[in-house]
mmCIF file of the N, C-alpha and C atoms, coordinates in Angstrom:
data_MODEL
# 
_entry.id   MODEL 
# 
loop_
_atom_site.group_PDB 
_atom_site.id 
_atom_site.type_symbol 
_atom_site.label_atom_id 
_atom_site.label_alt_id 
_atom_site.label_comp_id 
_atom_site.label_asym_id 
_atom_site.label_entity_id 
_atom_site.label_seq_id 
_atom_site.pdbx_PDB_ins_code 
_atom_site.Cartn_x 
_atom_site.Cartn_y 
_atom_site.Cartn_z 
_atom_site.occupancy 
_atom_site.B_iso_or_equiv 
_atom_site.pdbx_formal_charge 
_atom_site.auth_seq_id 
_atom_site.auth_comp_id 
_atom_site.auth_asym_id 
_atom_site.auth_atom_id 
_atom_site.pdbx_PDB_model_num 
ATOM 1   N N  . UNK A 1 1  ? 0.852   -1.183 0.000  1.00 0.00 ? 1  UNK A N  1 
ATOM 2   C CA . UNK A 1 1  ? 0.000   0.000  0.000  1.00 0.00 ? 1  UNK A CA 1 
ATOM 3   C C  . UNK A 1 1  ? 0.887   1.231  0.000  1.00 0.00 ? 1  UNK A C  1 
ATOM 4   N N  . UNK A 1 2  ? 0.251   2.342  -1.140 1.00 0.00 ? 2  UNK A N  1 
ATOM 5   C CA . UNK A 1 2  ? 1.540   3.400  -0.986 1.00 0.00 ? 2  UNK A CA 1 
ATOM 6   C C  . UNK A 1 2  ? 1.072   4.382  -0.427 1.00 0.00 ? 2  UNK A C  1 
ATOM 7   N N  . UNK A 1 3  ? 1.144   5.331  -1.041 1.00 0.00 ? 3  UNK A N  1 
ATOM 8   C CA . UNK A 1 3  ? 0.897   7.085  -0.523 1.00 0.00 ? 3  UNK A CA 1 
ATOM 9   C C  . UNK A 1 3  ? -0.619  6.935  -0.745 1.00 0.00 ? 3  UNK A C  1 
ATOM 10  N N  . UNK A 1 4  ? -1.659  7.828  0.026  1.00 0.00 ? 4  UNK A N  1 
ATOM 11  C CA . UNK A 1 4  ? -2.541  8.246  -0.308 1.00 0.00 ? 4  UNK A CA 1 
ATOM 12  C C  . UNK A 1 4  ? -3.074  8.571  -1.562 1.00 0.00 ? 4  UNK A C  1 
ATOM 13  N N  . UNK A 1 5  ? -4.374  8.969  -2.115 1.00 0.00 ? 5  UNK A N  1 
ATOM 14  C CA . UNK A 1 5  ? -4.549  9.619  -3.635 1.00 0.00 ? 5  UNK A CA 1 
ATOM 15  C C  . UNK A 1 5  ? -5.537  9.903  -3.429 1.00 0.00 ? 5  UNK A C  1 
ATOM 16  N N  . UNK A 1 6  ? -5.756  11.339 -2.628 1.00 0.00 ? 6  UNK A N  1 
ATOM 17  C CA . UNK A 1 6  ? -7.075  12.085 -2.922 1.00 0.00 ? 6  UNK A CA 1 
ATOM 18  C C  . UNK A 1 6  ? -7.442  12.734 -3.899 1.00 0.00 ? 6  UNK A C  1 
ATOM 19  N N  . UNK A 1 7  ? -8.866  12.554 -4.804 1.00 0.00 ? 7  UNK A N  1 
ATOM 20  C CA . UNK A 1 7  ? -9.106  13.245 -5.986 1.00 0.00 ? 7  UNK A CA 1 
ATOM 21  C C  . UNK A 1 7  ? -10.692 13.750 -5.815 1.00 0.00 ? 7  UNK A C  1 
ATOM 22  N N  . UNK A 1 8  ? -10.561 15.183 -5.466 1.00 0.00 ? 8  UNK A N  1 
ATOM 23  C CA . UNK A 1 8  ? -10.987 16.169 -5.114 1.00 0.00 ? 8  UNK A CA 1 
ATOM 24  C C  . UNK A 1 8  ? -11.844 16.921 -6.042 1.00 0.00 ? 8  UNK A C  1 
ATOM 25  N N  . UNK A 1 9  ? -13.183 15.933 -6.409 1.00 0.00 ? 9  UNK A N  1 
ATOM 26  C CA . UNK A 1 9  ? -14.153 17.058 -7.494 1.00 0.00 ? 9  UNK A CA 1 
ATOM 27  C C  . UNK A 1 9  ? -14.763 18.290 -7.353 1.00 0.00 ? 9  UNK A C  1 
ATOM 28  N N  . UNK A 1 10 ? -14.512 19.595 -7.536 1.00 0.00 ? 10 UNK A N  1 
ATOM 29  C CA . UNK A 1 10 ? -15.321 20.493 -7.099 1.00 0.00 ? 10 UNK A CA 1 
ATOM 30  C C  . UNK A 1 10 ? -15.209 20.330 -5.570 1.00 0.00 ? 10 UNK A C  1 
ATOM 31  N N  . UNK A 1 11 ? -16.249 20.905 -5.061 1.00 0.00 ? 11 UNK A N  1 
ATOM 32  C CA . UNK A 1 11 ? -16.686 20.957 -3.843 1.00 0.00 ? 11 UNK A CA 1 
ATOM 33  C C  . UNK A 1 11 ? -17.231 19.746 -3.335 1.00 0.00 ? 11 UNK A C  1 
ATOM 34  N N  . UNK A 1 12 ? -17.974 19.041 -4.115 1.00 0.00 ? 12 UNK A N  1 
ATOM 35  C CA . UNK A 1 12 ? -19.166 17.927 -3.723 1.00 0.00 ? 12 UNK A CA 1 
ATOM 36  C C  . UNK A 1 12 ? -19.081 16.670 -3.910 1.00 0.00 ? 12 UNK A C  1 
ATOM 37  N N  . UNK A 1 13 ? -17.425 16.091 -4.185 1.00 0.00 ? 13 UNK A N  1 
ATOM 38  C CA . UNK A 1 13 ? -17.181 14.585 -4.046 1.00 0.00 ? 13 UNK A CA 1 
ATOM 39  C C  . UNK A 1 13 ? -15.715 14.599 -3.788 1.00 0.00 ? 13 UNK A C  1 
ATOM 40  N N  . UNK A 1 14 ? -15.305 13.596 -2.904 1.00 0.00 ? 14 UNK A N  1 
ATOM 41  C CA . UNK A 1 14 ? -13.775 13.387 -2.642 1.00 0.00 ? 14 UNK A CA 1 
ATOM 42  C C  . UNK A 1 14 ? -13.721 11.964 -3.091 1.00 0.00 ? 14 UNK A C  1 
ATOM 43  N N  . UNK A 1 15 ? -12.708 11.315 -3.549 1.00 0.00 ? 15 UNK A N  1 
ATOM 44  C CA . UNK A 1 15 ? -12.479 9.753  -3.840 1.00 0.00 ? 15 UNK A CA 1 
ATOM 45  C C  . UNK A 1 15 ? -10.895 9.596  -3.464 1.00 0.00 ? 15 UNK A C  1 
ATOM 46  N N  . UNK A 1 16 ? -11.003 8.825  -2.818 1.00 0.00 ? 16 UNK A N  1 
ATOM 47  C CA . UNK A 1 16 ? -9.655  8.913  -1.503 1.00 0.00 ? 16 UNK A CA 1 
ATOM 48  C C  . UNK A 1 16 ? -9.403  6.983  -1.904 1.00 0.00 ? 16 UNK A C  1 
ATOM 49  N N  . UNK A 1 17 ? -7.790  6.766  -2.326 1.00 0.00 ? 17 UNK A N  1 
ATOM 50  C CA . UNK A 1 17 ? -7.345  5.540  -2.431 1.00 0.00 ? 17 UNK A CA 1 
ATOM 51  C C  . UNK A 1 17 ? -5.792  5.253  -1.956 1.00 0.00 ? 17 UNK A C  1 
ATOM 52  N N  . UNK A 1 18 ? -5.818  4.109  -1.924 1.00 0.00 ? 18 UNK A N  1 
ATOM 53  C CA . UNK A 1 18 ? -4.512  3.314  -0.309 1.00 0.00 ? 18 UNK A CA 1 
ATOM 54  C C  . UNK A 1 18 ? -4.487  4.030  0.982  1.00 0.00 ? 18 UNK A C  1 
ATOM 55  N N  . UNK A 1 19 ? -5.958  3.864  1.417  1.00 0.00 ? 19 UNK A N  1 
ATOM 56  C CA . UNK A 1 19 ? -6.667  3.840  2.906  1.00 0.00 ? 19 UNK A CA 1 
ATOM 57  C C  . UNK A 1 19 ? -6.695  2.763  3.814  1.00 0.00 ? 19 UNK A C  1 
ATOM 58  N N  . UNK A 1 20 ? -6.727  2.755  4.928  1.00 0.00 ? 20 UNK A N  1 
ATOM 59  C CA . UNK A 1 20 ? -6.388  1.335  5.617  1.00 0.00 ? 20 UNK A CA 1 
ATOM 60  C C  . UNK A 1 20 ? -8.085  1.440  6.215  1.00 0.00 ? 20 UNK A C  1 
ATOM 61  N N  . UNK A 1 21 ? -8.841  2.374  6.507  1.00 0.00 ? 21 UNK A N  1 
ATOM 62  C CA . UNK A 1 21 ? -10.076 2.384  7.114  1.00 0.00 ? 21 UNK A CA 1 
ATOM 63  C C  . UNK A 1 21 ? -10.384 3.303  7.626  1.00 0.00 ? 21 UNK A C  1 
ATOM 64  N N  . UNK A 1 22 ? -11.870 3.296  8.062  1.00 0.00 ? 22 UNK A N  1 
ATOM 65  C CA . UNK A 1 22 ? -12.400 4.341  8.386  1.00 0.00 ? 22 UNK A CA 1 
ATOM 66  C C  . UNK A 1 22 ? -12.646 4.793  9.775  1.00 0.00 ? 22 UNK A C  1 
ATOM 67  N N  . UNK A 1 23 ? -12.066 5.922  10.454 1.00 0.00 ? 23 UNK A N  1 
ATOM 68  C CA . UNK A 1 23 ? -12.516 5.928  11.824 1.00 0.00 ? 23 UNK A CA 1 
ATOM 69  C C  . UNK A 1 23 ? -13.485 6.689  12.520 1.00 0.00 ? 23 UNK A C  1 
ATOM 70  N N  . UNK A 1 24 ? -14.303 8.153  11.864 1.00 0.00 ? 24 UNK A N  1 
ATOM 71  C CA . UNK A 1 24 ? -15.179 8.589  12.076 1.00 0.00 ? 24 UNK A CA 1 
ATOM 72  C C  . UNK A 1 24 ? -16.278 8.591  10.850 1.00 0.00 ? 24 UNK A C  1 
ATOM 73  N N  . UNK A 1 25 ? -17.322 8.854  11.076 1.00 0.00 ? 25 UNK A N  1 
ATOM 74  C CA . UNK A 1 25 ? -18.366 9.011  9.877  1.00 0.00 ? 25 UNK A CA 1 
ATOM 75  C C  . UNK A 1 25 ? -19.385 9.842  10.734 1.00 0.00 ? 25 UNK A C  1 
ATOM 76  N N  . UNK A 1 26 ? -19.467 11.283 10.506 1.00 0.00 ? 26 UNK A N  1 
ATOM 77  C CA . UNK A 1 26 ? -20.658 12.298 10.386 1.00 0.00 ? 26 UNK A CA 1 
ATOM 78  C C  . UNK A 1 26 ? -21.237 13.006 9.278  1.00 0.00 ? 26 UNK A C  1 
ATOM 79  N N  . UNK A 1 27 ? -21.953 13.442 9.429  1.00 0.00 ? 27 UNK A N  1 
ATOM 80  C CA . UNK A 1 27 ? -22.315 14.397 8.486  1.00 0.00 ? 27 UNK A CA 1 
ATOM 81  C C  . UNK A 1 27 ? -21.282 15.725 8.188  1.00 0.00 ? 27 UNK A C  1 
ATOM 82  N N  . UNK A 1 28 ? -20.479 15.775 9.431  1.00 0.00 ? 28 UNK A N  1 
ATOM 83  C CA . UNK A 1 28 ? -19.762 16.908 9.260  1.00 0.00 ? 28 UNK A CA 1 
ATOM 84  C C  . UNK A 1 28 ? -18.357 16.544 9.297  1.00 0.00 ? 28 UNK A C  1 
ATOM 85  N N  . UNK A 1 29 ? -18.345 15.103 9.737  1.00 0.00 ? 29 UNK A N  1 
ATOM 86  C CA . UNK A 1 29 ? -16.502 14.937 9.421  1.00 0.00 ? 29 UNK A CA 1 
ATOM 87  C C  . UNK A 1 29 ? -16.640 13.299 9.193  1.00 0.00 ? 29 UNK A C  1 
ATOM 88  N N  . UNK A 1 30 ? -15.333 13.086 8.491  1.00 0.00 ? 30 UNK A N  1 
ATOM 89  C CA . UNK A 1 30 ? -15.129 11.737 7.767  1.00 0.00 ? 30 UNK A CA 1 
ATOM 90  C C  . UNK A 1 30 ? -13.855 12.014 8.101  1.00 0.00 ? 30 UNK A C  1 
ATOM 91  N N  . UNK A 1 31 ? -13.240 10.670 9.145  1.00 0.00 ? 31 UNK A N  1 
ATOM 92  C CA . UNK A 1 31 ? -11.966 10.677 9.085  1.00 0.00 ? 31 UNK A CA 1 
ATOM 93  C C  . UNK A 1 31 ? -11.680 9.186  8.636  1.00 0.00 ? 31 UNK A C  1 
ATOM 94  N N  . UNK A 1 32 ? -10.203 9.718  7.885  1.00 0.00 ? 32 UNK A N  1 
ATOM 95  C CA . UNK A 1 32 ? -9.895  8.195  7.036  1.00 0.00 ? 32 UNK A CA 1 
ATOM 96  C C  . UNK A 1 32 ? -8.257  7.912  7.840  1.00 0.00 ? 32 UNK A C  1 
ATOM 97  N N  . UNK A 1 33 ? -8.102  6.842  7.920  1.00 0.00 ? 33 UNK A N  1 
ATOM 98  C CA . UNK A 1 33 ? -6.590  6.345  8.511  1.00 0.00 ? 33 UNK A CA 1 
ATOM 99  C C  . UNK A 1 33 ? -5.928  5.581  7.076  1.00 0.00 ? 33 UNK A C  1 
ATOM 100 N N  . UNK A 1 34 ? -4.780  6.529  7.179  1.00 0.00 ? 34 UNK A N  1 
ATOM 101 C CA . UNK A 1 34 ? -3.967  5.668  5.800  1.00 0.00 ? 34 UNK A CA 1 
ATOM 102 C C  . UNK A 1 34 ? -2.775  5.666  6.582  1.00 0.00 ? 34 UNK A C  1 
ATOM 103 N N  . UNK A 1 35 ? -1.317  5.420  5.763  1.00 0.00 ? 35 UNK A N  1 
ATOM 104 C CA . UNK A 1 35 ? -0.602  4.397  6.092  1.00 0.00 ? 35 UNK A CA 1 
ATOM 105 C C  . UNK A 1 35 ? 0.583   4.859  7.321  1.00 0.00 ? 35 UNK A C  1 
ATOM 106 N N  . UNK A 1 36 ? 0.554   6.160  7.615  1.00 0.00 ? 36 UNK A N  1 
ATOM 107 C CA . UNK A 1 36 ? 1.076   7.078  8.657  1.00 0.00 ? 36 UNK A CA 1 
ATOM 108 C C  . UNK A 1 36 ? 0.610   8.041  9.292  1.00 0.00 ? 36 UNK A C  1 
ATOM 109 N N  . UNK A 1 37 ? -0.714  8.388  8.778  1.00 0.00 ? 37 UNK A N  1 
ATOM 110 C CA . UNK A 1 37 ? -1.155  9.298  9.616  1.00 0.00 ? 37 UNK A CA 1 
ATOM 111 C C  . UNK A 1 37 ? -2.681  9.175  9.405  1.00 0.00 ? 37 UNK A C  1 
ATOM 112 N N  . UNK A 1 38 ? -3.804  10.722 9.722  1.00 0.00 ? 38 UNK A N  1 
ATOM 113 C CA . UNK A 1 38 ? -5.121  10.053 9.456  1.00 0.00 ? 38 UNK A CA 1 
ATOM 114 C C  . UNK A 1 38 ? -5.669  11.395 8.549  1.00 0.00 ? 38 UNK A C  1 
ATOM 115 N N  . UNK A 1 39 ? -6.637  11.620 7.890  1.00 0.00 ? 39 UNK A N  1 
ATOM 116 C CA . UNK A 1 39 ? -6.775  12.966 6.828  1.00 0.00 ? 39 UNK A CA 1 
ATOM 117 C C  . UNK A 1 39 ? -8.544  12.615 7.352  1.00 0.00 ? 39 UNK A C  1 
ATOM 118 N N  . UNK A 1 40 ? -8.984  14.134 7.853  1.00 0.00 ? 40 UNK A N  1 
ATOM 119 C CA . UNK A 1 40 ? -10.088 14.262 7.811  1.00 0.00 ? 40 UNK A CA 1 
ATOM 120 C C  . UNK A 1 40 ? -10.889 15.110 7.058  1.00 0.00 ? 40 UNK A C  1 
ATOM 121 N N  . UNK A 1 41 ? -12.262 14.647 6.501  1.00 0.00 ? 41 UNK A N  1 
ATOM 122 C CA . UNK A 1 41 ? -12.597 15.817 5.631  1.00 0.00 ? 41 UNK A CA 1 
ATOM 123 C C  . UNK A 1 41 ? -13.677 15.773 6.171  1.00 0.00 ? 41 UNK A C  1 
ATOM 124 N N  . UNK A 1 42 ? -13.636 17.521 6.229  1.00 0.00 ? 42 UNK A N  1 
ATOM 125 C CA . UNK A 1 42 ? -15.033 18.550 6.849  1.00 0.00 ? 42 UNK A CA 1 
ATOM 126 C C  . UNK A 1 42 ? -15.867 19.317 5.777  1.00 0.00 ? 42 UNK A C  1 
ATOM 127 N N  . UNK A 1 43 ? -17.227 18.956 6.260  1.00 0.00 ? 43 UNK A N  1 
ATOM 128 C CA . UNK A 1 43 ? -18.345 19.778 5.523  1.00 0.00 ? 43 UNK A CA 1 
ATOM 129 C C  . UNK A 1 43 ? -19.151 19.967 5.934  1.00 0.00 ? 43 UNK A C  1 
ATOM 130 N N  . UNK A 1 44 ? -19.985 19.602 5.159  1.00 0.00 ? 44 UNK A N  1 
ATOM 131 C CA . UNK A 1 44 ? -21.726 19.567 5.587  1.00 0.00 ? 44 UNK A CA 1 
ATOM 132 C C  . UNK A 1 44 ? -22.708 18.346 5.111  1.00 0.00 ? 44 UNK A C  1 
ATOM 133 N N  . UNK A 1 45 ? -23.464 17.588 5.089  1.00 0.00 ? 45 UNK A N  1 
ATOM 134 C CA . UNK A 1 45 ? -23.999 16.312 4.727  1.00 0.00 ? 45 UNK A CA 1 
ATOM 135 C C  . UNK A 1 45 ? -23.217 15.476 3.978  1.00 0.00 ? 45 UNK A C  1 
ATOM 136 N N  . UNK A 1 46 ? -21.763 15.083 4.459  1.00 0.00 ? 46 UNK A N  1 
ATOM 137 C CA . UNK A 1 46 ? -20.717 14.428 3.498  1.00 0.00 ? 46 UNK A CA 1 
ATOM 138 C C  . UNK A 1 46 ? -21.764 12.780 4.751  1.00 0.00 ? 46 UNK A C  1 
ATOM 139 N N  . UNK A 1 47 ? -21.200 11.614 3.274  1.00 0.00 ? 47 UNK A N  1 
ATOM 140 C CA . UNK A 1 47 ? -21.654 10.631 3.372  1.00 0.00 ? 47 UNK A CA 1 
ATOM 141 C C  . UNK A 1 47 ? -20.842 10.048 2.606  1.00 0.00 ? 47 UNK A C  1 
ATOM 142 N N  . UNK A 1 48 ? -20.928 8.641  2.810  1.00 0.00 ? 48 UNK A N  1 
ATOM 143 C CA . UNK A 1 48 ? -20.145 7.639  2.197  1.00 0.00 ? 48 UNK A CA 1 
ATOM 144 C C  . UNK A 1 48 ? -20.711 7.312  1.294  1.00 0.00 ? 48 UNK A C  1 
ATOM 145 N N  . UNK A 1 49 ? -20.396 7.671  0.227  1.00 0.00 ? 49 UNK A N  1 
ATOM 146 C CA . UNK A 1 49 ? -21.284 6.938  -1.257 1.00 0.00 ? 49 UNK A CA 1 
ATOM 147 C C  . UNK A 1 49 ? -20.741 5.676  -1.917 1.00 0.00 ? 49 UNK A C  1 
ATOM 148 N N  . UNK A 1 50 ? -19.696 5.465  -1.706 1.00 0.00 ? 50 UNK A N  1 
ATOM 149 C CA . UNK A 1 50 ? -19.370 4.182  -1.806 1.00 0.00 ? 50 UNK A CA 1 
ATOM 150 C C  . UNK A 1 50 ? -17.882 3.495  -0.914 1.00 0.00 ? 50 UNK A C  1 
ATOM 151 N N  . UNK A 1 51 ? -17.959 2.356  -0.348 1.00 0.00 ? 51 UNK A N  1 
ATOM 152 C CA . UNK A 1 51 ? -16.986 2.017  0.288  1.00 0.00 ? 51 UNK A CA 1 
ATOM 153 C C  . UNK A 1 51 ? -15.965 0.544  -0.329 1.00 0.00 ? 51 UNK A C  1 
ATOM 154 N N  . UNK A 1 52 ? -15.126 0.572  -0.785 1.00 0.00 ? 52 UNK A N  1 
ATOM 155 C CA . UNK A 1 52 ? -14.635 -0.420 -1.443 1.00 0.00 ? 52 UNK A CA 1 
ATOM 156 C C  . UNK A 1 52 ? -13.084 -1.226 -0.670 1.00 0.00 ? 52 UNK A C  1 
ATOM 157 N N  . UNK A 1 53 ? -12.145 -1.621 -0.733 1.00 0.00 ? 53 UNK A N  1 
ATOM 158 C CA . UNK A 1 53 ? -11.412 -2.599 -0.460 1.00 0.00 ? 53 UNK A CA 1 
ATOM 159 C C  . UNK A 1 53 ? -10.389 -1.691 -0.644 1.00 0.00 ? 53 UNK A C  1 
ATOM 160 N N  . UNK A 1 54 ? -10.194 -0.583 -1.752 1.00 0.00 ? 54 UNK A N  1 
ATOM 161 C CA . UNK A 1 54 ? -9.225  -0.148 -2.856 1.00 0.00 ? 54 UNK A CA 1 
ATOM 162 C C  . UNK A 1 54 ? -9.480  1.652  -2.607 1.00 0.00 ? 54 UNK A C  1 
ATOM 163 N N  . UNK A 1 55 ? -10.370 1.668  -2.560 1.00 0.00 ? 55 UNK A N  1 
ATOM 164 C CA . UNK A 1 55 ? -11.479 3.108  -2.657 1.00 0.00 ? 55 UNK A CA 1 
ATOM 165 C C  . UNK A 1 55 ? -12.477 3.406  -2.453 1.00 0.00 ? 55 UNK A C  1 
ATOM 166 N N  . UNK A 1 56 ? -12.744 4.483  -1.710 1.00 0.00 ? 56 UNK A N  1 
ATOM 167 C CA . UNK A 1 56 ? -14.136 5.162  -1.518 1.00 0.00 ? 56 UNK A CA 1 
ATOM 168 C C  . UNK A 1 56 ? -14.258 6.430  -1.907 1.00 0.00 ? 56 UNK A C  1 
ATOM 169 N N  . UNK A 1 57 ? -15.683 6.486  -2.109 1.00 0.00 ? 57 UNK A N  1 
ATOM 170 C CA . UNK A 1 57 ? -15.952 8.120  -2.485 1.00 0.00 ? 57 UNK A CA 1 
ATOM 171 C C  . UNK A 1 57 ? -16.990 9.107  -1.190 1.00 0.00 ? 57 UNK A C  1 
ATOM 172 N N  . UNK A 1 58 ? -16.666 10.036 -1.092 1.00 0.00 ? 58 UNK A N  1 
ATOM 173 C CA . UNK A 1 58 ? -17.187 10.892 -0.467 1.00 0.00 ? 58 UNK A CA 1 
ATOM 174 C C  . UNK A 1 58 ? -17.926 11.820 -1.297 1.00 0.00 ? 58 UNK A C  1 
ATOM 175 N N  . UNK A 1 59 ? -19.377 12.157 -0.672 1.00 0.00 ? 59 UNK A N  1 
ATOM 176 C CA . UNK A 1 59 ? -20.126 13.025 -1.317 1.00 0.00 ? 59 UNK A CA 1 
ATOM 177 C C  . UNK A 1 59 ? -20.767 14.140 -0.539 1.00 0.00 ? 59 UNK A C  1 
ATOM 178 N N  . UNK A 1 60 ? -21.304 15.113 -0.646 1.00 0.00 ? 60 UNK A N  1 
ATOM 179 C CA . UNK A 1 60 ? -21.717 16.194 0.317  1.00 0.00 ? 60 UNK A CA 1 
ATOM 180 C C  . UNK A 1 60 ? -20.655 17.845 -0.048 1.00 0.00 ? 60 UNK A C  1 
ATOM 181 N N  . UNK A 1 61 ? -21.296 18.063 1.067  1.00 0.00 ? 61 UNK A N  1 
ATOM 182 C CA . UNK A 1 61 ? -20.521 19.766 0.681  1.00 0.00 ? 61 UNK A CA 1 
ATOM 183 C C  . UNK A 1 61 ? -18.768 19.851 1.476  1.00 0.00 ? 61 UNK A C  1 
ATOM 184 N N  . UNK A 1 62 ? -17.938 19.386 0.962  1.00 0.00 ? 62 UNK A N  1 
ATOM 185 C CA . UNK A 1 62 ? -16.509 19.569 0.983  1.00 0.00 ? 62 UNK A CA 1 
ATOM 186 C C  . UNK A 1 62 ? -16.125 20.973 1.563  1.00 0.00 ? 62 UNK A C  1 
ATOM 187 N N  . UNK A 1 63 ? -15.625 21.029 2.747  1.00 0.00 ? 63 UNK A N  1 
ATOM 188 C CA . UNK A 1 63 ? -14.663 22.364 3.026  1.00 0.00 ? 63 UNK A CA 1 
ATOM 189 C C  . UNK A 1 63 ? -13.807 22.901 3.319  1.00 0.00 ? 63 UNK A C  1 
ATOM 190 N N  . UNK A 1 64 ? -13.039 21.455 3.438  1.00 0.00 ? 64 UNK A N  1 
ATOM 191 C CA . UNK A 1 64 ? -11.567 21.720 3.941  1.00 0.00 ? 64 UNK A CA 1 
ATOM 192 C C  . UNK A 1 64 ? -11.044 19.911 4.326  1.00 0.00 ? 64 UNK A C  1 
ATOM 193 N N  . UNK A 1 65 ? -9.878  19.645 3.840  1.00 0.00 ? 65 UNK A N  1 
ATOM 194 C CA . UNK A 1 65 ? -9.443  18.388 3.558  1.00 0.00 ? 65 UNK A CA 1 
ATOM 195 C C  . UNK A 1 65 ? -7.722  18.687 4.690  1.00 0.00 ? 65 UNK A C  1 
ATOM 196 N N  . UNK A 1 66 ? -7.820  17.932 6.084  1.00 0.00 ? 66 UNK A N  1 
ATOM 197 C CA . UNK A 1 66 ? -6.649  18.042 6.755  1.00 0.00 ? 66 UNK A CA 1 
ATOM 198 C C  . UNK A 1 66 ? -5.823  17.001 7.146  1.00 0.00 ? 66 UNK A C  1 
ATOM 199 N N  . UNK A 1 67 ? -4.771  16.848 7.383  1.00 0.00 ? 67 UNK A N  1 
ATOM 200 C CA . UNK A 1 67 ? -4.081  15.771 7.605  1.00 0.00 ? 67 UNK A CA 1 
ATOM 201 C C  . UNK A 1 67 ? -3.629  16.007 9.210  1.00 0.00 ? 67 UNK A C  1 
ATOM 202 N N  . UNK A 1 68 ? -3.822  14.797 9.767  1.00 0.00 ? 68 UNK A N  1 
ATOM 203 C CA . UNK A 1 68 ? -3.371  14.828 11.035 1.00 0.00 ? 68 UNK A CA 1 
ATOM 204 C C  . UNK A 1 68 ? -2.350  14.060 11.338 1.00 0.00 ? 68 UNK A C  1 
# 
C-alpha cells in the first residue's frame, strides 16, 4: 500500500485511495486512517457513497481536507 490519492471534485465529491479504514463518519466529518497518519474531511452532509477494499468516495458539501 503506498501514498494516499485524494481526488478532489469540485466541492461535492472526494475519492480517496490506499486507505487502511475508516474511523469517524458524520455528516460533518469523515476521518480516514492511511498508512502514517489520518486525513479528515469537513463539511456539511458528506456521506459515504461508496466504500470499497481499494477506494471510496465521499459526497456532500466539501470544506476543507486536513491531515493529522
Amino acid at each position: 500500500m503506498g501514498e494516499p490519492v485524494l481526488l478532489l471534485t469540485g466541492r461535492m465529491s472526494l475519492q480517496a485511495e490506499n486507505y487502511r479504514g475508516l474511523l469517524e463518519v458524520t455528516p460533518e466529518r469523515i476521518v480516514l486512517q492511511v498508512r502514517h497518519a489520518q486525513i479528515a474531511v469537513i463539511g456539511e452532509n458528506l456521506q459515504v457513497e461508496y466504500y470499497a477494499r481499494e477506494e471510496l468516495r465521499i459526497a456532500g458539501l466539501v470544506s476543507r481536507v486536513e491531515f493529522l
